[in-house]
LOSE-135256 format. One record per atom (N, C-alpha, C, O): residue number from 1; x, y, z; residue in one letter; atom name. Coordinates in nm, 2 decimals. Example, Ala and Ser with C-alpha at 12.3 -4.5 7.8 and 13.67 -1.06 7.14 Angstrom:
<sites>
1, 1.32, -0.57, 0.78, A, N;
1, 1.23, -0.45, 0.78, A, CA;
1, 1.32, -0.33, 0.78, A, C;
1, 1.42, -0.33, 0.85, A, O;
2, 1.28, -0.22, 0.71, S, N;
2, 1.37, -0.11, 0.71, S, CA;
2, 1.29, 0.00, 0.79, S, C;
2, 1.34, 0.11, 0.80, S, O;
</sites>
This chain:
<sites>
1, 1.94, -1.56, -1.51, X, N;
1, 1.95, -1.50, -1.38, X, CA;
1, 1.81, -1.44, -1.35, X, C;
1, 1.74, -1.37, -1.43, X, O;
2, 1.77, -1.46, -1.24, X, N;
2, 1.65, -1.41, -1.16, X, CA;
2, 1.67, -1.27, -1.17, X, C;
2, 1.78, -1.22, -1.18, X, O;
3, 1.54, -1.19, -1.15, X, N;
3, 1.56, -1.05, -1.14, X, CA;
3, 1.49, -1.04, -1.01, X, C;
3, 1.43, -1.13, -0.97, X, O;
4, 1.50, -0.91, -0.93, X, N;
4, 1.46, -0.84, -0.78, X, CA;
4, 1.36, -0.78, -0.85, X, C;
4, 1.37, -0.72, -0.96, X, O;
5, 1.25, -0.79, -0.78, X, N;
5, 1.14, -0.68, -0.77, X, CA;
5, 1.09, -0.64, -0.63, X, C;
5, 0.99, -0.69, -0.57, X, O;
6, 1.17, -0.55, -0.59, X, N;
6, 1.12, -0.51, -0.46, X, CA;
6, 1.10, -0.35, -0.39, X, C;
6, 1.20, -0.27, -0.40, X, O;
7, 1.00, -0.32, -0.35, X, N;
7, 0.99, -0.18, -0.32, X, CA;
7, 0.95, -0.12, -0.19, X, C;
7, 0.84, -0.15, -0.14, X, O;
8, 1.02, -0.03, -0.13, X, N;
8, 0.98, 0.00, 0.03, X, CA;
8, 0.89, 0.13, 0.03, X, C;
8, 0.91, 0.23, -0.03, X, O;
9, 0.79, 0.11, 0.10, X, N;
9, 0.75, 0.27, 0.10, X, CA;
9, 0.75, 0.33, 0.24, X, C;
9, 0.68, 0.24, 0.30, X, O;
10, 0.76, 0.41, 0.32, X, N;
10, 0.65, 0.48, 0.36, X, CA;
10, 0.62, 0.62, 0.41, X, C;
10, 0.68, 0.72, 0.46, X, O;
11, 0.51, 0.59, 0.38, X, N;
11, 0.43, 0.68, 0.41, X, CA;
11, 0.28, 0.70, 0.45, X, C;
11, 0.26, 0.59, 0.50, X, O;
12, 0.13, 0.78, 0.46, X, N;
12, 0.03, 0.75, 0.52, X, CA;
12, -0.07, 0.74, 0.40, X, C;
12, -0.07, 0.78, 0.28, X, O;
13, -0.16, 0.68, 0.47, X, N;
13, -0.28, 0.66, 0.46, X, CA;
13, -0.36, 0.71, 0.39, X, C;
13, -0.45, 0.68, 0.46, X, O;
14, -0.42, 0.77, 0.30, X, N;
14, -0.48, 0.85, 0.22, X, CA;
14, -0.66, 0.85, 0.30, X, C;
14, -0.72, 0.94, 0.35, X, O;
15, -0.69, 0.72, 0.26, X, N;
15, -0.82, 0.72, 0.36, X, CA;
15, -0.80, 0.57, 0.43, X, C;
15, -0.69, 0.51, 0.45, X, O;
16, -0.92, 0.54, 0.45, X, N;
16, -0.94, 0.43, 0.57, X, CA;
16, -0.91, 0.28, 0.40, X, C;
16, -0.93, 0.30, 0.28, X, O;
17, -0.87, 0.16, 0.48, X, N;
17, -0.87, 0.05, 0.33, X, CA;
17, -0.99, 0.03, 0.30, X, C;
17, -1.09, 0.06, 0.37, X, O;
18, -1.01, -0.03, 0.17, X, N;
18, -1.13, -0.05, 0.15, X, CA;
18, -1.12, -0.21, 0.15, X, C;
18, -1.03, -0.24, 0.08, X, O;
19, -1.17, -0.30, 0.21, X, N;
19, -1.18, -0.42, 0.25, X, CA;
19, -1.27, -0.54, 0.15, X, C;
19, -1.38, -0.52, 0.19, X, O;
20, -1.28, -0.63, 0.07, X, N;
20, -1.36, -0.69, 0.02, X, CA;
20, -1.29, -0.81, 0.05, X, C;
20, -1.17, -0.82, 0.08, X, O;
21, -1.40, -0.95, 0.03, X, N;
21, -1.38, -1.03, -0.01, X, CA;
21, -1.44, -1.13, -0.16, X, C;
21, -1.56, -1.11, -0.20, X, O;
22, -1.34, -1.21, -0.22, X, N;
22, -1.37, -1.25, -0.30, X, CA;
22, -1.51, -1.35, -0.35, X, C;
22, -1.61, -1.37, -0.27, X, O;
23, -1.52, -1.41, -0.46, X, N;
23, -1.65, -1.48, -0.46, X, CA;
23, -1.60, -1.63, -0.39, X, C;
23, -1.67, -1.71, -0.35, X, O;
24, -1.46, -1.65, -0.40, X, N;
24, -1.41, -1.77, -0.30, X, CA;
24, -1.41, -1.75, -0.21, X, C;
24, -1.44, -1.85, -0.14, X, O;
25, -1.37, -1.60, -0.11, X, N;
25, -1.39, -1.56, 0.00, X, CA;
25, -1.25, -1.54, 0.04, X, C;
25, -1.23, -1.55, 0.16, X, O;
26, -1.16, -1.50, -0.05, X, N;
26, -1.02, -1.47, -0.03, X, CA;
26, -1.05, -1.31, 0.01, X, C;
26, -1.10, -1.23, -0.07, X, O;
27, -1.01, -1.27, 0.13, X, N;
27, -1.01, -1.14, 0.15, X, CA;
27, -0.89, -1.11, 0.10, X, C;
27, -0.79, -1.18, 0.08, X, O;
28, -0.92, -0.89, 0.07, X, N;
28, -0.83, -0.82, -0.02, X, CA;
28, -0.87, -0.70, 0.02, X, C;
28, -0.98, -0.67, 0.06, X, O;
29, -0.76, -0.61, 0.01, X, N;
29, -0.76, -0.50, 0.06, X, CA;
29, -0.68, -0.41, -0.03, X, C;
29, -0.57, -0.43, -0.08, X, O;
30, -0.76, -0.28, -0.06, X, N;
30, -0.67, -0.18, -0.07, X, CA;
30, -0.66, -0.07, -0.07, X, C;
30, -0.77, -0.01, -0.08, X, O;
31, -0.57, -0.02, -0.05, X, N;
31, -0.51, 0.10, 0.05, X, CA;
31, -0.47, 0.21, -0.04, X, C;
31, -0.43, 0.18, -0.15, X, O;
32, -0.47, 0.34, 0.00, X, N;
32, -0.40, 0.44, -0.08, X, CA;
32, -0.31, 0.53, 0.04, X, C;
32, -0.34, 0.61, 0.13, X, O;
33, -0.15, 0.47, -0.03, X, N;
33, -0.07, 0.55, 0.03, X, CA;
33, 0.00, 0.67, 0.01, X, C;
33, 0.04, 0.67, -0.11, X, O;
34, 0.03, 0.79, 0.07, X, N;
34, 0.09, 0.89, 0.01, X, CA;
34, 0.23, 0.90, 0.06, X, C;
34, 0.25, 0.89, 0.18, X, O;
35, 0.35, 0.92, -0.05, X, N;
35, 0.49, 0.94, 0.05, X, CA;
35, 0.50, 1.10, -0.03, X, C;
35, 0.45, 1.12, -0.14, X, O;
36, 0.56, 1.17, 0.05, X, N;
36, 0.62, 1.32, 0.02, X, CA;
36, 0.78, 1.30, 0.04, X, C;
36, 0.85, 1.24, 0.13, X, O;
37, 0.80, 1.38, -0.08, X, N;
37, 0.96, 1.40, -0.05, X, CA;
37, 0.94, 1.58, -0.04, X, C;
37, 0.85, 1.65, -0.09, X, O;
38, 1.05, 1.61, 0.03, X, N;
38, 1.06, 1.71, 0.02, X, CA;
38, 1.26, 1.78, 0.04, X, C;
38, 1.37, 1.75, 0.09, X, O;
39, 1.20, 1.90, -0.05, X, N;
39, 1.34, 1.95, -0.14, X, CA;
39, 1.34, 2.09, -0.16, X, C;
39, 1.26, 2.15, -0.22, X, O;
40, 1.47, 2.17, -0.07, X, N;
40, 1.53, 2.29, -0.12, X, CA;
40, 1.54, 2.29, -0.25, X, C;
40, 1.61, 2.21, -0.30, X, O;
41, 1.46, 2.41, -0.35, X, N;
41, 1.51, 2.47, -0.46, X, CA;
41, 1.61, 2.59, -0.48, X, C;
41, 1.64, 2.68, -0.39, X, O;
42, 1.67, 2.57, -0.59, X, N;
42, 1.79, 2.68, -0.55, X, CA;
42, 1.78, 2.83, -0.49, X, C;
42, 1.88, 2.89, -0.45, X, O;
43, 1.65, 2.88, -0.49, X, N;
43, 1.61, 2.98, -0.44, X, CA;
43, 1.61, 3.01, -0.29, X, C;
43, 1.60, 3.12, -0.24, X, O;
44, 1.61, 2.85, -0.24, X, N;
44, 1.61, 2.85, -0.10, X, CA;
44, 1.47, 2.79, 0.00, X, C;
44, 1.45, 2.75, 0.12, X, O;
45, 1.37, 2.82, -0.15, X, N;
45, 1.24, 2.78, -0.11, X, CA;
45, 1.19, 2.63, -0.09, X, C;
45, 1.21, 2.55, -0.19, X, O;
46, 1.15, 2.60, 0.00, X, N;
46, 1.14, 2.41, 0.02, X, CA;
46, 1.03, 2.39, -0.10, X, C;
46, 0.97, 2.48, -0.16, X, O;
47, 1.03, 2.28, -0.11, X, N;
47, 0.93, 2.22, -0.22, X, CA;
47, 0.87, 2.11, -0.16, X, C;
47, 0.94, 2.06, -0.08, X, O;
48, 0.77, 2.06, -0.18, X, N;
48, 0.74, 1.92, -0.10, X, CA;
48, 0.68, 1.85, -0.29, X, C;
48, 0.65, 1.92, -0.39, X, O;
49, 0.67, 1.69, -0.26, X, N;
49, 0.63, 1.62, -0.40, X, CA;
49, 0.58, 1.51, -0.36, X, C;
49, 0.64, 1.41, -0.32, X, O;
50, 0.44, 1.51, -0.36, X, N;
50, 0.33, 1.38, -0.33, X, CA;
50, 0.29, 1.31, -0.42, X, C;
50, 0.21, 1.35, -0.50, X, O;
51, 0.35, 1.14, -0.41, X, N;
51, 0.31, 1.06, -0.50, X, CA;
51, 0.21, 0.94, -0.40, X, C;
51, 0.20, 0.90, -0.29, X, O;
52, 0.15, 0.92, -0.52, X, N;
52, 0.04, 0.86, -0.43, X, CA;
52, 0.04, 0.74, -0.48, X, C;
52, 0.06, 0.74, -0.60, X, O;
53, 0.03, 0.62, -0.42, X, N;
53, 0.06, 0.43, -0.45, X, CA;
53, -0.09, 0.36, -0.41, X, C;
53, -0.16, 0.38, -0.32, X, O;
54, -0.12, 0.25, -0.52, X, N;
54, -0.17, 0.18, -0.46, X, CA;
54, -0.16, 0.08, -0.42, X, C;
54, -0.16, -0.01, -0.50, X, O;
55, -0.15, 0.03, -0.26, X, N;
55, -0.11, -0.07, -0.20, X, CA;
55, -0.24, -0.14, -0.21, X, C;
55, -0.34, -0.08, -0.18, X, O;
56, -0.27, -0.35, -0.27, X, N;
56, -0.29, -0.42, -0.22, X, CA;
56, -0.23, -0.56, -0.15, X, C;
56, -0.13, -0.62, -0.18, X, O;
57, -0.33, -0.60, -0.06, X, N;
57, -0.32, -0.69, 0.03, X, CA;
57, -0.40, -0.83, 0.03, X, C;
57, -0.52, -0.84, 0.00, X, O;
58, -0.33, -0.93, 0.07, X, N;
58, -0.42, -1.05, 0.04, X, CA;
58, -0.46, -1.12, 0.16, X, C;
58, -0.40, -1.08, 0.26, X, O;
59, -0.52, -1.19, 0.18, X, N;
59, -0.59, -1.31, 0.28, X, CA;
59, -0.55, -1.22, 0.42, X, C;
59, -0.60, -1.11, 0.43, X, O;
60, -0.44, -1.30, 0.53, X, N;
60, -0.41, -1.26, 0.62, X, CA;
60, -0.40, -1.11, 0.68, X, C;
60, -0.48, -1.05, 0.75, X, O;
61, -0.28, -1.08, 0.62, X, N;
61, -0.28, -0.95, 0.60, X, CA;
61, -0.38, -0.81, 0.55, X, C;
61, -0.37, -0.70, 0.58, X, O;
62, -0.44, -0.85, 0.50, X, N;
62, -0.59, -0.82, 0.41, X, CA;
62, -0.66, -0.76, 0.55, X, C;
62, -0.69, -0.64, 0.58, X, O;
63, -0.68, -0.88, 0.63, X, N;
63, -0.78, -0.86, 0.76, X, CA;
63, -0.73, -0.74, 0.88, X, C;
63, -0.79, -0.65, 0.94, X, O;
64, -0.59, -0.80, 0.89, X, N;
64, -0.51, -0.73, 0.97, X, CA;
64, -0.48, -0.57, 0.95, X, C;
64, -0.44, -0.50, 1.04, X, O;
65, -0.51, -0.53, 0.79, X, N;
65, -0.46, -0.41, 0.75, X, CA;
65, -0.62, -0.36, 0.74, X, C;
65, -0.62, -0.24, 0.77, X, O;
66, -0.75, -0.42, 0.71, X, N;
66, -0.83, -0.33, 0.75, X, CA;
66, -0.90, -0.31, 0.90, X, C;
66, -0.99, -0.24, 0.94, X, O;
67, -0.80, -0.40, 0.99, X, N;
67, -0.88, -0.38, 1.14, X, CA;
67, -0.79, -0.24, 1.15, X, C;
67, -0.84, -0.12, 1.14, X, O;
68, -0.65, -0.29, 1.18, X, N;
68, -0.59, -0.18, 1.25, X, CA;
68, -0.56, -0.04, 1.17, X, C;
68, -0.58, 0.06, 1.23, X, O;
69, -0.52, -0.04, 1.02, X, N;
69, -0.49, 0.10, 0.92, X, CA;
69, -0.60, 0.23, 0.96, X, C;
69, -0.71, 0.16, 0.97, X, O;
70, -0.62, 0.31, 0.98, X, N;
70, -0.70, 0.38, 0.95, X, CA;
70, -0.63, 0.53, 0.86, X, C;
70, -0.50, 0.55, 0.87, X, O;
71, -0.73, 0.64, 0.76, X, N;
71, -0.71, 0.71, 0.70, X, CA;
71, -0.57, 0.82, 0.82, X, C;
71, -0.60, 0.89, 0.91, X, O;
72, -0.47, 0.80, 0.78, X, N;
72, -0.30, 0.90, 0.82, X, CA;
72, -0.28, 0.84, 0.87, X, C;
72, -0.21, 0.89, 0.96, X, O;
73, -0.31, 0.63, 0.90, X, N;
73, -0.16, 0.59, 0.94, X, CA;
73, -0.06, 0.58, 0.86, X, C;
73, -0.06, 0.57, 0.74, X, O;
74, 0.04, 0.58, 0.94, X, N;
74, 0.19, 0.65, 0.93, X, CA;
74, 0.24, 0.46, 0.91, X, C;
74, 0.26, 0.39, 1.01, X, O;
75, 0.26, 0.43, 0.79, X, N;
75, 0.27, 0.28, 0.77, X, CA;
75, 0.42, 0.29, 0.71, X, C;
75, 0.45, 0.39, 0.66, X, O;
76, 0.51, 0.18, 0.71, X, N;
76, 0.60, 0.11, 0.62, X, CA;
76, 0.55, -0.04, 0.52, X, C;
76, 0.56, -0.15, 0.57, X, O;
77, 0.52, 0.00, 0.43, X, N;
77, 0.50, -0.12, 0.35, X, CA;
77, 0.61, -0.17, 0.28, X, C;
77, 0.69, -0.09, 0.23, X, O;
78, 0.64, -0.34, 0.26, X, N;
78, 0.71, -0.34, 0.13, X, CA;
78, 0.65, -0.46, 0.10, X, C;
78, 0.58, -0.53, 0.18, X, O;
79, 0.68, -0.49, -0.02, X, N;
79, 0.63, -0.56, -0.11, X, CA;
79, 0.66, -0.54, -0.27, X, C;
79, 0.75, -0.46, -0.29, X, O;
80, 0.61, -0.57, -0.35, X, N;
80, 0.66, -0.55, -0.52, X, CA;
80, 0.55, -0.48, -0.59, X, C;
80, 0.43, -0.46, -0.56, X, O;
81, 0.60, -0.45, -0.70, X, N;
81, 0.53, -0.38, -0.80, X, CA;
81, 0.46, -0.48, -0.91, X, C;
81, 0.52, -0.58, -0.95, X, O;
82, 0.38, -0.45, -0.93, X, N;
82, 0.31, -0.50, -1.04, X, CA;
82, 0.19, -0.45, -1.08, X, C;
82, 0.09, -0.44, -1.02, X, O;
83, 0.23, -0.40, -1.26, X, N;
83, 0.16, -0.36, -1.36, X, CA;
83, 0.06, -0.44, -1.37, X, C;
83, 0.09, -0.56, -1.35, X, O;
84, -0.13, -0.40, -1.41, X, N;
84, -0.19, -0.45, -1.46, X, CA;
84, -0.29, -0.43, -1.58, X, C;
84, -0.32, -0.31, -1.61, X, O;
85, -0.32, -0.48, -1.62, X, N;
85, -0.43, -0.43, -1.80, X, CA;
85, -0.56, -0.48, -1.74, X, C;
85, -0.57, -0.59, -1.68, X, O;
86, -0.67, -0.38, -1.77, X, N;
86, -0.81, -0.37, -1.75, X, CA;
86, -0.83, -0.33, -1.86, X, C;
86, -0.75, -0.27, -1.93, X, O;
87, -0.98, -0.36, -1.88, X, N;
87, -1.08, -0.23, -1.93, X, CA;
87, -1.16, -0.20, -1.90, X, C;
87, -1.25, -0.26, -1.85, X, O;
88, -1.17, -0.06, -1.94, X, N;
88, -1.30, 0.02, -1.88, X, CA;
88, -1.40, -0.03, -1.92, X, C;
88, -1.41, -0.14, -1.96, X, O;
89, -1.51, 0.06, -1.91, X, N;
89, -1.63, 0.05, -1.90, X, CA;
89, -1.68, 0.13, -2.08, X, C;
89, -1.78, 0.11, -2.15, X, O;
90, -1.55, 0.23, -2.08, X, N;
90, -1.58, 0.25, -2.24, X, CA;
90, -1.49, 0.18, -2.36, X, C;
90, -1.47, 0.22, -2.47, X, O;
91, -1.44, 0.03, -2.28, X, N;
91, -1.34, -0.05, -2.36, X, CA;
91, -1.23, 0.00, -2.40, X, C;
91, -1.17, -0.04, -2.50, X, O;
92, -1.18, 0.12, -2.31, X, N;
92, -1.00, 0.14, -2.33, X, CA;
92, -0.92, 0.09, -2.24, X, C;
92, -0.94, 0.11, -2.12, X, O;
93, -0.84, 0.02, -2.27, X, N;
93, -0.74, 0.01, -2.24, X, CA;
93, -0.66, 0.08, -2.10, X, C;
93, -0.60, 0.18, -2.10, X, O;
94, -0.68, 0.00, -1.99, X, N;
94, -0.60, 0.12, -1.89, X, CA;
94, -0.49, 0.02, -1.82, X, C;
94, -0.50, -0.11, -1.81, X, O;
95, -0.39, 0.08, -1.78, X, N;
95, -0.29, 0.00, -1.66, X, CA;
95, -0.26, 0.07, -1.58, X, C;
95, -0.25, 0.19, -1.60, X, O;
96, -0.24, 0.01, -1.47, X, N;
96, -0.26, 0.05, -1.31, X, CA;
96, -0.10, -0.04, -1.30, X, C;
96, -0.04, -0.13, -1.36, X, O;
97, -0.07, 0.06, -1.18, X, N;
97, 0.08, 0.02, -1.10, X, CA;
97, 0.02, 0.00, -0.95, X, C;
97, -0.04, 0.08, -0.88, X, O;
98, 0.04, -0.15, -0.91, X, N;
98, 0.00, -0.16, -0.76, X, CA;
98, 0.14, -0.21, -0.72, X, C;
98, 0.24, -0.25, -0.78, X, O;
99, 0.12, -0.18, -0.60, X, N;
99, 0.21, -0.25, -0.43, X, CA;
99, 0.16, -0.38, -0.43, X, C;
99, 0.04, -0.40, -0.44, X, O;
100, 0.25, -0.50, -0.41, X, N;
100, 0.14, -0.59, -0.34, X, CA;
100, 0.26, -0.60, -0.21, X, C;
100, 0.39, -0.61, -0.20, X, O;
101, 0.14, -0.59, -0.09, X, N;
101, 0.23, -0.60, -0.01, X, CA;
101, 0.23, -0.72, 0.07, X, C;
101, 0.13, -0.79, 0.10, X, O;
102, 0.39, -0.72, 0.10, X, N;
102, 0.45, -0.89, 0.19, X, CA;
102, 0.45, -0.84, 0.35, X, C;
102, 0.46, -0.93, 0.43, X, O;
103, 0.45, -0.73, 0.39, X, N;
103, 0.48, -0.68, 0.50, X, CA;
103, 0.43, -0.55, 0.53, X, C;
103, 0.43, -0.47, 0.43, X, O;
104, 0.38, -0.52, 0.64, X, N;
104, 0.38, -0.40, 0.68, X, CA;
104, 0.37, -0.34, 0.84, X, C;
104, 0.32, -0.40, 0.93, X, O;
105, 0.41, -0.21, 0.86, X, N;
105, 0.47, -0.23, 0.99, X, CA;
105, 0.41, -0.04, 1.04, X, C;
105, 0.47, 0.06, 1.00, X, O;
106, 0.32, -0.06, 1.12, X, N;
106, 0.26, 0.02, 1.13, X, CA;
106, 0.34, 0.16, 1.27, X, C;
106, 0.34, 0.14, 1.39, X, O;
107, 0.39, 0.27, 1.22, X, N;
107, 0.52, 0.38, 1.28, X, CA;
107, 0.42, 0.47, 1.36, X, C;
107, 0.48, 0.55, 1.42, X, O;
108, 0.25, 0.46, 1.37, X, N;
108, 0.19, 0.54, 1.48, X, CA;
108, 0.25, 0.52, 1.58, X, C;
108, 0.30, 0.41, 1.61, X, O;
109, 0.26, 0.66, 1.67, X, N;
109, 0.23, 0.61, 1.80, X, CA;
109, 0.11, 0.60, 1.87, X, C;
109, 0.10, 0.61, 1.99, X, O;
110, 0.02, 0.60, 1.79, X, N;
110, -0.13, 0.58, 1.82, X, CA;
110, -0.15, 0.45, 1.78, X, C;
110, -0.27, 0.44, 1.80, X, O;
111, -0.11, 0.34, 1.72, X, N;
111, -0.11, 0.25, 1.69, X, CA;
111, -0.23, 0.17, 1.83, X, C;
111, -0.16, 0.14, 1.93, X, O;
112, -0.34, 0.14, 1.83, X, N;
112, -0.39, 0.12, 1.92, X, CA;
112, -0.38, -0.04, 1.99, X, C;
112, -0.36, -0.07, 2.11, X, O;
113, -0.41, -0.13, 1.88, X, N;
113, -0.40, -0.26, 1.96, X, CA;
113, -0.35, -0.36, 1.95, X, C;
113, -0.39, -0.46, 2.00, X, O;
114, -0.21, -0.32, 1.85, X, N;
114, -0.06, -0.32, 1.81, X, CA;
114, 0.02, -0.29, 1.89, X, C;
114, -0.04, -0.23, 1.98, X, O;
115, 0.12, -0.29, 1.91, X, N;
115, 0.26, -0.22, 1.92, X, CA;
115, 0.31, -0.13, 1.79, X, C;
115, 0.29, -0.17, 1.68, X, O;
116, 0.36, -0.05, 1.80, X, N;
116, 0.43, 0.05, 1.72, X, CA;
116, 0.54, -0.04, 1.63, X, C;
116, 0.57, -0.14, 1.69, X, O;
117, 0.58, -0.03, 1.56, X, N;
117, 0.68, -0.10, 1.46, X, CA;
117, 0.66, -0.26, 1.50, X, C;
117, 0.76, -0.32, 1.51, X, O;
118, 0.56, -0.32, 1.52, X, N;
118, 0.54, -0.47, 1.51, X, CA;
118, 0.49, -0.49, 1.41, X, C;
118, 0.40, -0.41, 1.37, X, O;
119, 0.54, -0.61, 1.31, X, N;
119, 0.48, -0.62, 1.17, X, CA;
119, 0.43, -0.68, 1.16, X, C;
119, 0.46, -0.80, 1.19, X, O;
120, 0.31, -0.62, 1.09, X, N;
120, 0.16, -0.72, 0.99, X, CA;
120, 0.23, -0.78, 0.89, X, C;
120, 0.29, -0.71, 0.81, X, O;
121, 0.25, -0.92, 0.89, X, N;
121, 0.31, -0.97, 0.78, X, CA;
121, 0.17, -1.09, 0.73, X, C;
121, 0.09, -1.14, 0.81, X, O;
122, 0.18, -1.12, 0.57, X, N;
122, 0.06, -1.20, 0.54, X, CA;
122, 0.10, -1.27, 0.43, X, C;
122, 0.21, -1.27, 0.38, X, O;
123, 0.01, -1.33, 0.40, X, N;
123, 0.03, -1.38, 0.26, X, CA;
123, 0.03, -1.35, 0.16, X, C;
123, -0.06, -1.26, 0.14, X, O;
124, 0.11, -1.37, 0.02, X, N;
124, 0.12, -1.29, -0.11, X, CA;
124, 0.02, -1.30, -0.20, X, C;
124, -0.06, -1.40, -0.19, X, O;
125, 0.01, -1.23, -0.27, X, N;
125, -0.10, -1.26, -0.43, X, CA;
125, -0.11, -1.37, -0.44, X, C;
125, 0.00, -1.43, -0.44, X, O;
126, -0.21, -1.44, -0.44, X, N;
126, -0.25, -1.56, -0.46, X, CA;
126, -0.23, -1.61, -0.67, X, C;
126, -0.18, -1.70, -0.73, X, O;
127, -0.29, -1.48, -0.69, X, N;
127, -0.29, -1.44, -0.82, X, CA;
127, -0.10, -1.46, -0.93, X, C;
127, -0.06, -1.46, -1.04, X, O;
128, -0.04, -1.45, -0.81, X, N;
128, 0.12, -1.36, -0.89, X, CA;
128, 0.21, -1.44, -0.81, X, C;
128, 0.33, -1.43, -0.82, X, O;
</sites>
């Protein structure tokens, strides 16, 4: 049996994407999203809880999310999770949790040369 890997987020923008392209010239993008939940403790006092994601993006999409995203748009992403293994620079071992995203659908109403909930949709990890 196949398994689901799928995950919705949203929330904004952390800063503006950072945009590169590859040495093939596959553009990539990536984004830092923040979602807050926020929660009455029994005291009565709200709480708020900021997790912060990193969303990337491939080819199409890639272009589309660094023209129009800028740092507090108010985005819906979805797309899957996937763990990765690096190493540093002092040879340890690190893994990273990314987004890769299949869609995204920008909830400004500043949204400038978009429409409001019309979706950036692109191509997947080329990689995955």
């Amino acid at each position: 049996m196949r398994g689901i890997n799928k995950t919705i987020l949203v929330g904004n923008a952390g800063k503006d994407p950072e945009y590169k392209e590859l040495a093939d010239g596959t553009p990539v993008v990536k984004l830092s999203l923040a979602t807050t939940e926020v929660y009455r403790l029994k005291d009565n006092r709200v709480q708020a809880d900021t997790q912060w994601h990193t969303v990337i993006a491939w080819r199409g999409l890639a272009g589309l999310i660094n023209r129009y995203v800028k740092k507090g748009s108010l985005l819906y992403v979805e797309g899957r999770i996937r763990y990765r293994k690096y190493e540093d620079r002092e040879k340890q071992t690190r893994v990273v949790c990314e987004i890769i995203a299949s869609e995204v659908v920008m909830l400004d109403k500043k949204a400038v040369e978009t429409r409001p909930g019309e979706p950036i949709s692109g191509d997947e990890d080329p990689f995955g």
